[in-house]
LUMSE-975125 format. One record per residue: residue in one letter; x, y, z of N, C-alpha, C, O in turn. Coordinates in steps of 0.05 Angstrom, whole numbers, plus 5000, padded with zeros to 4 digits. Layout:
REM LUMSE-975125
AXYZXYZXYZXYZ;...
This chain:
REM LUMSE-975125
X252129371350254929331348255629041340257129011320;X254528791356255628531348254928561312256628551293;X252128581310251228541283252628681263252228591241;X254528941266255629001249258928851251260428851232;X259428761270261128591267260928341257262528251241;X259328241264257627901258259127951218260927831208;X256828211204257528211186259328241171259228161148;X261328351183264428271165265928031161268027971149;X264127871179266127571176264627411153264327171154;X263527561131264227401107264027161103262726991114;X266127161081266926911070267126711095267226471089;X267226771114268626541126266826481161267626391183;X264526571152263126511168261926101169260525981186;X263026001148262725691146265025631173264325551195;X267825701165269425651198267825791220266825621235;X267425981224265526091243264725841252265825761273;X262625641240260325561249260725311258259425211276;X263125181244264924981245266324931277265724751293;X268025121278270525161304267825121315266724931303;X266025251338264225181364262924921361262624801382;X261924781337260924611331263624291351263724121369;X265124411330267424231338268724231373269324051388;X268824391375269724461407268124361420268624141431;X265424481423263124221438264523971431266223861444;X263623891408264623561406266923511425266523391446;X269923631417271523561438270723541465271323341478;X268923791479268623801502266823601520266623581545;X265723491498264223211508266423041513267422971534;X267422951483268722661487271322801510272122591520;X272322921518273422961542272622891565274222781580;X270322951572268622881587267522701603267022711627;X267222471580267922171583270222151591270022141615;X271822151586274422021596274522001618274921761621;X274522161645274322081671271621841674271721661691;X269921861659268021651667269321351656268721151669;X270821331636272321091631274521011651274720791661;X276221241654277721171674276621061707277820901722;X274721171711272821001734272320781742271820691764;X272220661709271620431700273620221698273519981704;X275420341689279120221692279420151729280019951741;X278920361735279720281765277120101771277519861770;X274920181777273220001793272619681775273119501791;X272119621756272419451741274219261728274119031718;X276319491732278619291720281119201742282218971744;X281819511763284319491778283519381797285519261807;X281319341810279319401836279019091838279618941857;X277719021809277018701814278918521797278518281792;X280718651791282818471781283018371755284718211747;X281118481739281118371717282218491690281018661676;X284118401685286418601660284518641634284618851620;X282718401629281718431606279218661600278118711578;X278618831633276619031625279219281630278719501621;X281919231644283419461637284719551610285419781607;X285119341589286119371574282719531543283219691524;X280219421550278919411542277819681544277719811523;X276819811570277020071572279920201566280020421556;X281120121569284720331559284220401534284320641528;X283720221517284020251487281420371487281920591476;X278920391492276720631485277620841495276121031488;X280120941515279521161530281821211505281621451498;X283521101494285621241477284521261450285921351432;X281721161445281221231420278521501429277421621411;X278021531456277021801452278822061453278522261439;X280522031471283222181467283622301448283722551447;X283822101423284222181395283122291382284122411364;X280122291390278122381371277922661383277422841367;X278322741416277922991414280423151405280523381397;X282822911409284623131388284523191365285523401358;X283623081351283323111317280623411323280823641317;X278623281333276423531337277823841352276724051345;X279523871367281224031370283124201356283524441358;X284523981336286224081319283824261304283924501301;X281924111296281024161272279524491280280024691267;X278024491300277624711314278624991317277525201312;X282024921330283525081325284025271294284125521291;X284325071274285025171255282825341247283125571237;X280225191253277825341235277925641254278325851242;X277725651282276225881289279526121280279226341268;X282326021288283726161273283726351237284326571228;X282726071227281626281194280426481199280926711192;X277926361217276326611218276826851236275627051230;X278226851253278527051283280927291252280927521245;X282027141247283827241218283527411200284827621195;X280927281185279327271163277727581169278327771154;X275827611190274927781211275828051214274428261213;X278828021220280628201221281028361205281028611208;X281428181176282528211150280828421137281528591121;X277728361149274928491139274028761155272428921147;X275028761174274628911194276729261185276429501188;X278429121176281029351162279329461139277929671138;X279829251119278829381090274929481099274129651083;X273729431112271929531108271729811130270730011121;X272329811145274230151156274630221134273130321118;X277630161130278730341102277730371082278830541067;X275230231072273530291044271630571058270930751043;X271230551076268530721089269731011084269131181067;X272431021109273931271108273931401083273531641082;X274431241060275531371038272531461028272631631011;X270131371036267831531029267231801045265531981039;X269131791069268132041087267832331072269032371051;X266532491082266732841072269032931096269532811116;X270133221083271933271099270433351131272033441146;X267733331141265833381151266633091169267633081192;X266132931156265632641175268732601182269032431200;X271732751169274432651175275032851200276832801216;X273433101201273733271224272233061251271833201271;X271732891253270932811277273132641291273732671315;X274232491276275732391282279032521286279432741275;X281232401300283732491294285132221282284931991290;X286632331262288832081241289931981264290231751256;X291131981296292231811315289131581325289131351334;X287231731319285531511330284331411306282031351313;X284531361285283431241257285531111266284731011288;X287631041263289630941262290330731283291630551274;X289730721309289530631332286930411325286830171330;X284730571312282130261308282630051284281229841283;X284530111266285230011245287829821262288229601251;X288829861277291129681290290129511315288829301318;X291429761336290029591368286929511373286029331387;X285829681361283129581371282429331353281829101362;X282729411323282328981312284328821330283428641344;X286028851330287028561341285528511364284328301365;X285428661385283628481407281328461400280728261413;X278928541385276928461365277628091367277127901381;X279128151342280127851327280827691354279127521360;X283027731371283527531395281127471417281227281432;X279427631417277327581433275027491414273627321425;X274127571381272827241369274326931364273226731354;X276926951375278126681372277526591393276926351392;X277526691413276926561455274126541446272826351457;X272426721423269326611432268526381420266926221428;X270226371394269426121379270225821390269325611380;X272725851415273425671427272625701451270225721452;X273625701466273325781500270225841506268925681519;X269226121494265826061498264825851488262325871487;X265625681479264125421473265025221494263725091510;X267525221489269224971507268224921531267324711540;X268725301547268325261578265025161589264524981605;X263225311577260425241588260025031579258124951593;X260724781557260124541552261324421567259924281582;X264224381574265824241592264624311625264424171644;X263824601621262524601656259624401655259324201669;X257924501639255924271644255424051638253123981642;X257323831625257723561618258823471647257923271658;X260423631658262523551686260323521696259423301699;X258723801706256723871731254923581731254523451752;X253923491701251323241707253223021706252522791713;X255023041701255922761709257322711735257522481741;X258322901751259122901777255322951792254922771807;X254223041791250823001796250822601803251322461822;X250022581774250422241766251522051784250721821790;X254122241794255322041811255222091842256121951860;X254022281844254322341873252022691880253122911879;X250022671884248422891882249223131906249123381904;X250122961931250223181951253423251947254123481953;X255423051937257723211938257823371917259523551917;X256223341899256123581878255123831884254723971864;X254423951908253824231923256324271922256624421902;X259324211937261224351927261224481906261524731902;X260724311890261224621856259924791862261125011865;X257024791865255725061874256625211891256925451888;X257325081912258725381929260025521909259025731901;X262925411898264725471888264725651864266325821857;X261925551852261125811828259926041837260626271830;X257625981856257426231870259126411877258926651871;X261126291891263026501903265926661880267326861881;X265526411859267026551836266026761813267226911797;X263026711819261726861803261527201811261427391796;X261427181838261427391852264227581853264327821855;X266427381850268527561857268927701817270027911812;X268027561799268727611776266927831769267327871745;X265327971777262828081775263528361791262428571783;X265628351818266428591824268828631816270028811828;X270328471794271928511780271728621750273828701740;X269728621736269628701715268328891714269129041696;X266328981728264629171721266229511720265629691705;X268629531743270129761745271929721727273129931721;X272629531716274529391701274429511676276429601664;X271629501667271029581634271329861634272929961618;X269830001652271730371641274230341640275330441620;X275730221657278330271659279630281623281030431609;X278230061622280229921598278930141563280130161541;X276130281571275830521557277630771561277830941543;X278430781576279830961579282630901572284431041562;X282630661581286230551559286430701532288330851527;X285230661522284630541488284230891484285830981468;X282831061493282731381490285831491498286631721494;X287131331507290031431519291931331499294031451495;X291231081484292931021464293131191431294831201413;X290231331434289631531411291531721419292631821400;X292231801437294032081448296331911450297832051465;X297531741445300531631451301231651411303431691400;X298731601402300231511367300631801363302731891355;X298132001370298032161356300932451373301232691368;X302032321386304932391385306232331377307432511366;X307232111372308931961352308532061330310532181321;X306032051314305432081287306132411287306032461263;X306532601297306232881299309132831298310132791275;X310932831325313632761314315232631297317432731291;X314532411288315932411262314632541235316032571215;X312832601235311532851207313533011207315133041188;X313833161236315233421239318233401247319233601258;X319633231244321833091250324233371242326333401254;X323533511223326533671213325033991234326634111248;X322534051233322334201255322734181278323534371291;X322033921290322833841323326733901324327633991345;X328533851303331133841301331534131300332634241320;X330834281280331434561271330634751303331934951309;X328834671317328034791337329334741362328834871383;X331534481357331834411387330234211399331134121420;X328534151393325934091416325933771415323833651418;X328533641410328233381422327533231454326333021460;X328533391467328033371499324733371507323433201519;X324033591496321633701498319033491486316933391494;X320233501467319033151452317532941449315332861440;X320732831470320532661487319532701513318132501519;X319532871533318432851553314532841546313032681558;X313832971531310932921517310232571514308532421524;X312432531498311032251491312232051512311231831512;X314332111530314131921571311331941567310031751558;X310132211576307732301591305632041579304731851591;X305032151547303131961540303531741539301431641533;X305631541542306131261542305731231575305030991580;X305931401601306131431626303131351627302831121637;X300631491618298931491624297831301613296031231628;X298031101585297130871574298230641606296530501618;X301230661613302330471629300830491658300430301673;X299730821666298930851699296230671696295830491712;X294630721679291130571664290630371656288430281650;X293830221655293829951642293829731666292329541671;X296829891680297229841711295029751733294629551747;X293630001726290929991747289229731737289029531751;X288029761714287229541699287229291705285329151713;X290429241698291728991710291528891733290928661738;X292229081752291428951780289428901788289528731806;X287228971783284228951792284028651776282828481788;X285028581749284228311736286228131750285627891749;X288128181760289628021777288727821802289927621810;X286527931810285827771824284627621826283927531848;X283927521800281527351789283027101787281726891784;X286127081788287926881795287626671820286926441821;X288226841838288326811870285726661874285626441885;X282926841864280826711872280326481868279526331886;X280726411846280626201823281925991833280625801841;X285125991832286325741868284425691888283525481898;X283925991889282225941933279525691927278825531945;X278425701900276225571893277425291888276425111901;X279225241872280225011865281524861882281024631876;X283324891907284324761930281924751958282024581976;X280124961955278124881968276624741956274724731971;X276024641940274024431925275524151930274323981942;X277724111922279023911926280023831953280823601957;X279824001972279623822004277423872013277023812037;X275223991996271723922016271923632003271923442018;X272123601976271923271961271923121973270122981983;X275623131977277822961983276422822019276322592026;X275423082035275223022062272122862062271522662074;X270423012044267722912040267122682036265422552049;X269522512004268622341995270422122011270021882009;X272022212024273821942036271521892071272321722088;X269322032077267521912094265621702072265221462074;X264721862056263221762035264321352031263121142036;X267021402020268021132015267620972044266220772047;X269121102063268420882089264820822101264220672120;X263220962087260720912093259920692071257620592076;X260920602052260720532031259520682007259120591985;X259320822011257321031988259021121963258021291949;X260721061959261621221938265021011933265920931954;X266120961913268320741905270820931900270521161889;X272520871905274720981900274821101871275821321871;X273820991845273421041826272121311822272721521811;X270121221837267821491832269421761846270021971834;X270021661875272221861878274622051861274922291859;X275521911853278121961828276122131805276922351797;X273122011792272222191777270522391793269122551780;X270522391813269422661814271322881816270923091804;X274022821834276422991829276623071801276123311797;X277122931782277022981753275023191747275323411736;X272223061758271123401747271223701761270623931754;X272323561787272323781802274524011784274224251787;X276623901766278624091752276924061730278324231719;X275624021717274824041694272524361701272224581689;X271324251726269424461730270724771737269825001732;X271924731745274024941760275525091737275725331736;X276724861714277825031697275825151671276425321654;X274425061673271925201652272025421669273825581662;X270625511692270725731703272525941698271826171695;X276225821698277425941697277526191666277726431659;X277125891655276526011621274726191620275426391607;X272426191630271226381623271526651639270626871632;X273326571667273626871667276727051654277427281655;X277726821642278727041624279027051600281127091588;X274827011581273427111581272327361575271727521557;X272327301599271127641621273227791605272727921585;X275327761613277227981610277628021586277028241578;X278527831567278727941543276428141534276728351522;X274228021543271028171529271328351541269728511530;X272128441555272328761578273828921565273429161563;X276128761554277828951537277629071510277829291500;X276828751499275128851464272528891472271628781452;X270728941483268029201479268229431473266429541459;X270529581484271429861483271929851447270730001432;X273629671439275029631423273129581398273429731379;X271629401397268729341382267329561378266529621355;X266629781408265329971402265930241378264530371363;X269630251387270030451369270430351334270830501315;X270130061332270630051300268229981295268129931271;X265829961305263229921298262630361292261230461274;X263730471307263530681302263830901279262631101272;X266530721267267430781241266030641221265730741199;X265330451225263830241198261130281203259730211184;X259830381223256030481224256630791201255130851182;X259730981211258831231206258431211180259131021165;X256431541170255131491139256431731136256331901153;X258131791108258032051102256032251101253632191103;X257032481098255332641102254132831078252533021075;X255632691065255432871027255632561015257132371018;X252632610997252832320975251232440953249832640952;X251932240935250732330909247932200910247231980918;X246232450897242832380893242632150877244432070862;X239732030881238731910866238532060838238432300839;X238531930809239132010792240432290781239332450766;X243332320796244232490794246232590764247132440748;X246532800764247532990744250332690736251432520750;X250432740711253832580704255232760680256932670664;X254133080681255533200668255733460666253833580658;X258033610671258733890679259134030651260833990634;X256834250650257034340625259234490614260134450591;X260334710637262334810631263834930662263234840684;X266135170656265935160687265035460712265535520735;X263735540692262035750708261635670734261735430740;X260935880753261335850788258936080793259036310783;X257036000809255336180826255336200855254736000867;X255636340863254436270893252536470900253136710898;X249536350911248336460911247336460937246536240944;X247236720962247836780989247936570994245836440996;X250536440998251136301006252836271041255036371047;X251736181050253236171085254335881096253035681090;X256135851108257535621120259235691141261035851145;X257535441158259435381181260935121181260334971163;X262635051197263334801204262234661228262034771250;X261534371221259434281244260934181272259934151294;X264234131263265034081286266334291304267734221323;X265834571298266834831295265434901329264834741346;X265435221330263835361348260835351329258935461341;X260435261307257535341292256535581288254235631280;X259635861295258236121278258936051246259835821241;X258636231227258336231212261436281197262736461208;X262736161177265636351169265336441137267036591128;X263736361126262036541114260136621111258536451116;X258736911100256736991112256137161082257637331073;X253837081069251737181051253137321021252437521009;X255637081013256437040987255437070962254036910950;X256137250954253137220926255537300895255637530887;X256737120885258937180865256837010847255036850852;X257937150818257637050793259737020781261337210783;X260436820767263936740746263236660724261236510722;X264236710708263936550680266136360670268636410671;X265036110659267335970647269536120631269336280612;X271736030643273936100637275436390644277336500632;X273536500672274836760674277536650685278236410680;X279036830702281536780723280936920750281337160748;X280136860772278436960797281537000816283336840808;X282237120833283637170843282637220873281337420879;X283237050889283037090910283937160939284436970955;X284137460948286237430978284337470995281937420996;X285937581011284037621047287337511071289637411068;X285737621089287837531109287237261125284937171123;X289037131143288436891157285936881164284737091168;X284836661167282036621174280036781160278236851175;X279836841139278937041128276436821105274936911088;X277036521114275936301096275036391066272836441057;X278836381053279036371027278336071019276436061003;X279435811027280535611023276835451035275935241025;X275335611055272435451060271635531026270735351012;X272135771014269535810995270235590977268635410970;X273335630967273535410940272735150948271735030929;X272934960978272334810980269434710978268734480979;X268034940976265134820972264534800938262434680933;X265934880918265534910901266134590885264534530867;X268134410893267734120895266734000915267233770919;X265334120929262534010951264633760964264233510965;X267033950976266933781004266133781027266033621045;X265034121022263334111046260534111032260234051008;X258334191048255834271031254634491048254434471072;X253734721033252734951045251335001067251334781080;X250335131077249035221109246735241098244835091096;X247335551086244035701071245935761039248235811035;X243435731019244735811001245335660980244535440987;X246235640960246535500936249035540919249335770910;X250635400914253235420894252335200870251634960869;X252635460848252235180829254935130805255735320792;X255534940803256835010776256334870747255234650744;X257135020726256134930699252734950705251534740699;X251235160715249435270716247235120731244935190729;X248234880747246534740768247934710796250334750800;X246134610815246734620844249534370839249934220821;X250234410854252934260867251533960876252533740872;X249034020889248833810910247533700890246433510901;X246833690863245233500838247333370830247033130838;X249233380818250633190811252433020824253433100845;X253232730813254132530820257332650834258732800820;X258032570859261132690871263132650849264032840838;X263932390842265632440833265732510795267732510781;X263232550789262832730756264033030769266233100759;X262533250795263233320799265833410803266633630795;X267433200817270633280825271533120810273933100816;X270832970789272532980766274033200753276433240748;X272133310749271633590730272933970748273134190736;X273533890781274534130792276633920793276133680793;X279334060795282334040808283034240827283034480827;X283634080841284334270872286734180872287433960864;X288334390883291834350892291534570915291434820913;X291234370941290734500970293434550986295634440979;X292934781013295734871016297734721026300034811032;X296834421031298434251043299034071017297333891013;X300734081002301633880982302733560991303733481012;X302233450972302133180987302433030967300833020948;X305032880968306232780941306132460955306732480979;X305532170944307231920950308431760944308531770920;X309731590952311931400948311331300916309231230906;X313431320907313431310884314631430853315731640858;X314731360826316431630816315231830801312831810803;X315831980789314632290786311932250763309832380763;X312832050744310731920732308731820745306731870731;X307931700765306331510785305031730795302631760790;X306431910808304932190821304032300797302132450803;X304432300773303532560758299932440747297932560740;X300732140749298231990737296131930763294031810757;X296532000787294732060792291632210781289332120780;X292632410775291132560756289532520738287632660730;X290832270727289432150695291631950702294032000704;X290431680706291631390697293131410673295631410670;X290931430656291931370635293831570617294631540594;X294131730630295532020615299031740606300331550614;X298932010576301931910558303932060574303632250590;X306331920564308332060578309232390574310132570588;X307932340539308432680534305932850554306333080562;X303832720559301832920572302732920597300933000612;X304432870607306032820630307333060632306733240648;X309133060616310833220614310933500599312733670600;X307833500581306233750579305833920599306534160599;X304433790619303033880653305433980662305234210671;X307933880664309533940678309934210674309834390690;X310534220637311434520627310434710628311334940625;X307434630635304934900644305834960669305735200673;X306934810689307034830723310334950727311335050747;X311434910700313735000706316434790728318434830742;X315434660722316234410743318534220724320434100732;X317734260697319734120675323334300679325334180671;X323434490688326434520690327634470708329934560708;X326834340729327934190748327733880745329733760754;X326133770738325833490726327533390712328433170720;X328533520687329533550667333133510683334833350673;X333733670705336433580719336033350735338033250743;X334333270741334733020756336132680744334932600724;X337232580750339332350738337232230721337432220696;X334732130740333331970725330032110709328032010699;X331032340716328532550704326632430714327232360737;X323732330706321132330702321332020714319131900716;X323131910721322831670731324531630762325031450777;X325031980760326131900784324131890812322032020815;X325131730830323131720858322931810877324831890890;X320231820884319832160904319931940932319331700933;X320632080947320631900978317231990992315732180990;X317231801004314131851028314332191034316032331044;X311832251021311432481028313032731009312932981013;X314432580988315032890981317932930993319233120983;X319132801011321232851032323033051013323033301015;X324932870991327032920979327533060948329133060929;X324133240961323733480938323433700957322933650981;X323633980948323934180962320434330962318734250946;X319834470977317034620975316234660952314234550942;X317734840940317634970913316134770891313934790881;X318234550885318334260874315534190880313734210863;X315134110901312734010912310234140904308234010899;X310434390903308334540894307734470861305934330852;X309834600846309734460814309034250815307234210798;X309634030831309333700814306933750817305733700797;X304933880842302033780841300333930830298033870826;X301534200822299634410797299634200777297434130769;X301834090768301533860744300033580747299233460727;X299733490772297933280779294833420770293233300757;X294533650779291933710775291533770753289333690745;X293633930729293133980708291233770678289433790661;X293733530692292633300674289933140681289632920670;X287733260702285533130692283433340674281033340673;X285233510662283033720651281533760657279733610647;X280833910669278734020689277234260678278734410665;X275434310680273134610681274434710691275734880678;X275034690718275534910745277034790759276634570769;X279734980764282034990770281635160800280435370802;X283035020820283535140845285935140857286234950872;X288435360855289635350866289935540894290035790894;X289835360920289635400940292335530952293835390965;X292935840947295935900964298335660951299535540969;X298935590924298935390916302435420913304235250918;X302635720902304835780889307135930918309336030918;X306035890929307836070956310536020951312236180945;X310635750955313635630954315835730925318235750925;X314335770904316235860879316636190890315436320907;X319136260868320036590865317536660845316236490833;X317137010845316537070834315937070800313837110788;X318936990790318336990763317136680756315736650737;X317736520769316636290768312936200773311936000764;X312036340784310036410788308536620763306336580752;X310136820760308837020736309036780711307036830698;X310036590700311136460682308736190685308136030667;X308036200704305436020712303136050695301935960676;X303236280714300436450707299836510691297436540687;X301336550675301736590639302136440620302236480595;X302636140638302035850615298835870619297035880602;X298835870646294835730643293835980628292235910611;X294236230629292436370614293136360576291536480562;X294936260567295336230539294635900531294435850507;X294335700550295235430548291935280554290635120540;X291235440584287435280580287135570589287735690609;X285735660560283135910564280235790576278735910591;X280035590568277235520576276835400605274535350613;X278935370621279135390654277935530664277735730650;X276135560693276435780705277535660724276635470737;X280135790730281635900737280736020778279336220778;X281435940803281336060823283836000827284735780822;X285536220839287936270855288236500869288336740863;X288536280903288436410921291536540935293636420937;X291036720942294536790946294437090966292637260967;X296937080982297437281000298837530984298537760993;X300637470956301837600950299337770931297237660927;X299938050920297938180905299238070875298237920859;X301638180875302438040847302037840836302137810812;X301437640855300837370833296837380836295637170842;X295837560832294037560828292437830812290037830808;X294238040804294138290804292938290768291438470759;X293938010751292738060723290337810716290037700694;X288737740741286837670742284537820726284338060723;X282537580715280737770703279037980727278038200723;X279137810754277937940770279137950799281337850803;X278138040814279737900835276937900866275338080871;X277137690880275037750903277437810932279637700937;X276237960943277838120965275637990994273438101000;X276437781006274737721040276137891058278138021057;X274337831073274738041099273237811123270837761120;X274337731140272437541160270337401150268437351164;X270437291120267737071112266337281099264137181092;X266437461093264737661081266337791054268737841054;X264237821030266737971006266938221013264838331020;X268838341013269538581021270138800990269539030988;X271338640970270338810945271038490923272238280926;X269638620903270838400885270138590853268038710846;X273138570837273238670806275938640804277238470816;X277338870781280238830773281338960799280539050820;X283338930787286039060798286039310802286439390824;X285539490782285739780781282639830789282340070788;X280439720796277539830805277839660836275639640847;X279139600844279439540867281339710887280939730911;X284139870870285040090883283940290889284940440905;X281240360874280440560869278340530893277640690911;X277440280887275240360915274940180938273140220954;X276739960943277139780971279639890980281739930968;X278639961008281540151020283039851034285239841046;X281539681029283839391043286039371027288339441030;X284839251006286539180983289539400976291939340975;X287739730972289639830962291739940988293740080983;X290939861016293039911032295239631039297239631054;X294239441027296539221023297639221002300039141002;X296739300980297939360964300239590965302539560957;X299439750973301339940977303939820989306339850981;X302739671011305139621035307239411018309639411018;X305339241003307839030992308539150968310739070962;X307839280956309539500935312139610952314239620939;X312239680974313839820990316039681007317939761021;X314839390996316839141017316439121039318339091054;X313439111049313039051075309939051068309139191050;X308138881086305438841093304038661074304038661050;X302438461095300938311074297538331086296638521098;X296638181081293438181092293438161119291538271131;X295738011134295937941165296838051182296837991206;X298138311168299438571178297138781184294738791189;X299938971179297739231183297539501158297039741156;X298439191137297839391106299939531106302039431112;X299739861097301339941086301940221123302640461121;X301640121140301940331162304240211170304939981166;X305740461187309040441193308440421221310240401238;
């Protein structure tokens, strides 16, 4: 874990090395200073002589200086870096994620991606700024104090030892229960976003439903339980306060009572006195520093652990060594092919697939819920990768060529459309950067999406809000049949794509791509029979299994599924999720 952290600080591992370098320094020439001032008193105030007060004054104000300049300079450096760190810690998360398979994004939930990309870096970053300062500061300033209060006095310097002993001990049954606690924070703050983020997605359903009350009482709960865990937390580190006094006012009247026998025995000068008090807070407050420390490190370990988690993970689908960089055409095999999902129960949701397609047929695909229409196409751009079994397309395995030659070459338009900020041009070039405005607006006319465009004030420049907001389903559906259209693709997947359009809008579809790209093949998956009924073929699932697959009319004839949904939605009632064509 450190080492994969170590390694994101980059560029700016020179501040890294700098800030502790410098902090020692300060924490020496600090150090000195009570030993000058010793010297002011016993030498100068003691015996009267102005010319060693003024003489030590001015060394003690030009070390002053020097640890402030080494301070400033400190500050700034370990800041770049605690920063810098941060800065690296984001983008290299977010470069990883965007390598994940949809395999490696099922582990995670978008409230807790989201939670290590925010709360967990920042205490990351604020706990390497305490290390690059404070773990340096405190144990140098503790042991410069410890030998020089030694130096000056060996037996009154057992005070400190008690005093660490006994602070060591109380910090030690403070942290250790301390650190689950604060794991379990951070798992409570994944359940606080990922309400938030759920409620405002769903913001016109939470309204349409009523369910603002309801809501909200959810997200009390989960902010209740971040505050009961934080609470607990807090108080257990709370007392590392109290102790921390009890050590520091008892140190200073064992001193105080110790060294004022000391002085009347003659053993020890008022001076020496005054600097050992001095280190007695110097010693005391290093301590303090480092136990909190403690705490910060108690809090970012949890925090370290889960973004070391994200930046170790490896996808789970990569492209081979000298892999394929070119799809011949877009023929589709699957050859018994079976798949599960690994973060699933691990049965199977499909089970012993064995289709042949040819470039440029039109495949049609229904089945009822769960019936994993939407697993098969997705293996076919190898987001997932098979169980048992082989899919190949353009007449080789899937898993030979390079990902994105691959999914260059398939276009998927999945059942969750997903448009962003931006205007209809920006979205449409997704697809192809470089696409012209007329190939823009070609795609559109295949998707059928151009006669609504066409009324908008600013047409093709007008701007879609986050998400698609201030376009309708329908809309949403077209713009992204046309996002996919324009990277010309082999193989076309429309996933339940068209739901949202009317019927004739949909027949009018289906009948650009089949006059407009013959050389497609063509998958569309759909509940309705009609928008799939003048398919060259059509495959019929049943629970992960093909249940029939041909036309239209050799499928009435001999799959009693098909032709009893068919019936039923001929009749205005029944789909795959029903009960067909029974009353």
């Amino acid at each position: 874990m450190i080492r994969t952290l170590w390694a994101r600080v980059g560029a700016y591992r020179r501040e890294a090395a700098a800030a502790p370098l410098l902090t020692a320094l300060e924490a020496v020439l600090e150090t000195m200073i009570p030993l000058v001032m010793s010297a002011i008193i016993d030498r100068g105030i003691e015996a009267g002589n102005m010319r060693n007060v003024f003489l030590y004054g001015g060394l003690m104000a030009v070390l002053a200086a020097m640890a402030l300049t080494c301070g400033v300079l400190a500050g700034r450096f370990a800041a770049t870096a605690s920063t810098g760190l941060a800065a690296n810690l984001r983008a290299g998360m977010f470069r990883n994620i965007q390598t994940f398979s949809f395999s490696n994004i099922d582990r995670y939930s978008t409230a807790g991606l989201v939670t290590r990309l925010t709360t967990d870096v920042t205490n990351v970053q604020n706990a390497f700024q305490m290390i690059l300062r404070m773990c340096v500061r405190a144990p140098v300033t503790m042991l410069c104090a410890v030998v020089m209060a030694v130096r000056v006095s060996p037996r009154l310097s057992l005070v400190f030892l008690v005093a660490m002993v006994f602070l060591g001990l109380v910090l030690a049954a403070i942290m250790i229960p301390t650190h689950r606690l604060f794991r379990q924070v951070f798992r409570k703050y994944d359940d606080l976003n990922a309400s938030v983020q759920e409620n405002v997605s769903a913001i016109r359903v939470v309204k349409s439903f009523v369910r603002e009350d309801r809501e909200e009482e959810k997200f009390r709960r989960a902010a209740g339980n971040v505050c009961r865990l934080s609470v607990t937390a807090e108080s257990r580190l709370i007392v590392n306060m109290p102790a921390m006094m009890t050590a520091v006012y008892g140190c200073n009247l064992a001193i105080s009572w110790f060294g004022a026998h000391m002085i009347s025995a003659g053993s020890l000068t008022i001076g020496q006195m005054n600097q050992m008090l001095s280190y007695v807070m110097n010693i005391l407050m290093s301590l303090m520093m480092l136990s909190m420390i403690f705490v910060m490190l108690t809090m970012s370990a949890a925090s370290a652990r889960r973004i070391a988690e994200v930046l170790n993970q490896e996808s789970d689908l990569t492209s081979p060594e000298d892999a394929d960089t070119a799809v011949r055409d877009g023929s589709v095999d699957f050859e018994n092919v079976s798949f599960a999902y690994q973060s699933g129960s691990g049965r199977p949701v499909l089970q012993n697939i064995d289709l042949h397609i040819r470039s440029g047929e039109t495949i049609g695909i229904i089945g009822g819920t769960g019936s994993a229409k939407s697993s098969l196409v997705n293996l076919i751009s190898r987001l997932y990768d098979v169980t048992e079994g082989t899919v190949r397309v353009g007449g080789k395995d899937v898993r030979t060529y390079d990902l994105d030659v691959l999914r260059s070459q398939v276009s998927v338009v999945l059942q969750k459309n997903v448009l962003f900020s931006g205007t209809i041009y920006e979205n449409l070039r997704w697809g192809d950067p470089e696409a012209s405005d007329e190939e823009c607006r070609r795609a559109c006319r295949l998707a059928c999406a151009d006669e609504f465009i066409n009324r908008l004030p600013d047409g093709y420049n007008t701007r879609i809000d986050q998400g698609g907001a201030n376009v309708s389903g329908g809309q949403k559906q077209r713009l992204c049949i046309a996002r996919a259209l324009l990277k010309k693709p082999k193989i076309l997947i429309l996933d339940d794509s068209t739901s949202a359009v009317d019927t004739a809008t949909d027949a009018r579809i289906r009948r650009a791509f089949r006059e407009e790209i013959p050389d497609t093949t063509k998958f569309i998956i759909a509940q309705r029979v009609d928008s799939v009924r003048d398919a060259d073929r059509i495959l019929v699932l049943d629970e992960g299994r093909v249940s029939g697959f041909g036309t239209h009319d050799e499928l009435l004839k001999s799959n009693a599924i098909y032709r009893e949904v068919y019936e039923g939605q001929t009749r205005g009632g029944g789909d795959f999720d029903g009960n067909g064509g029974e009353d």
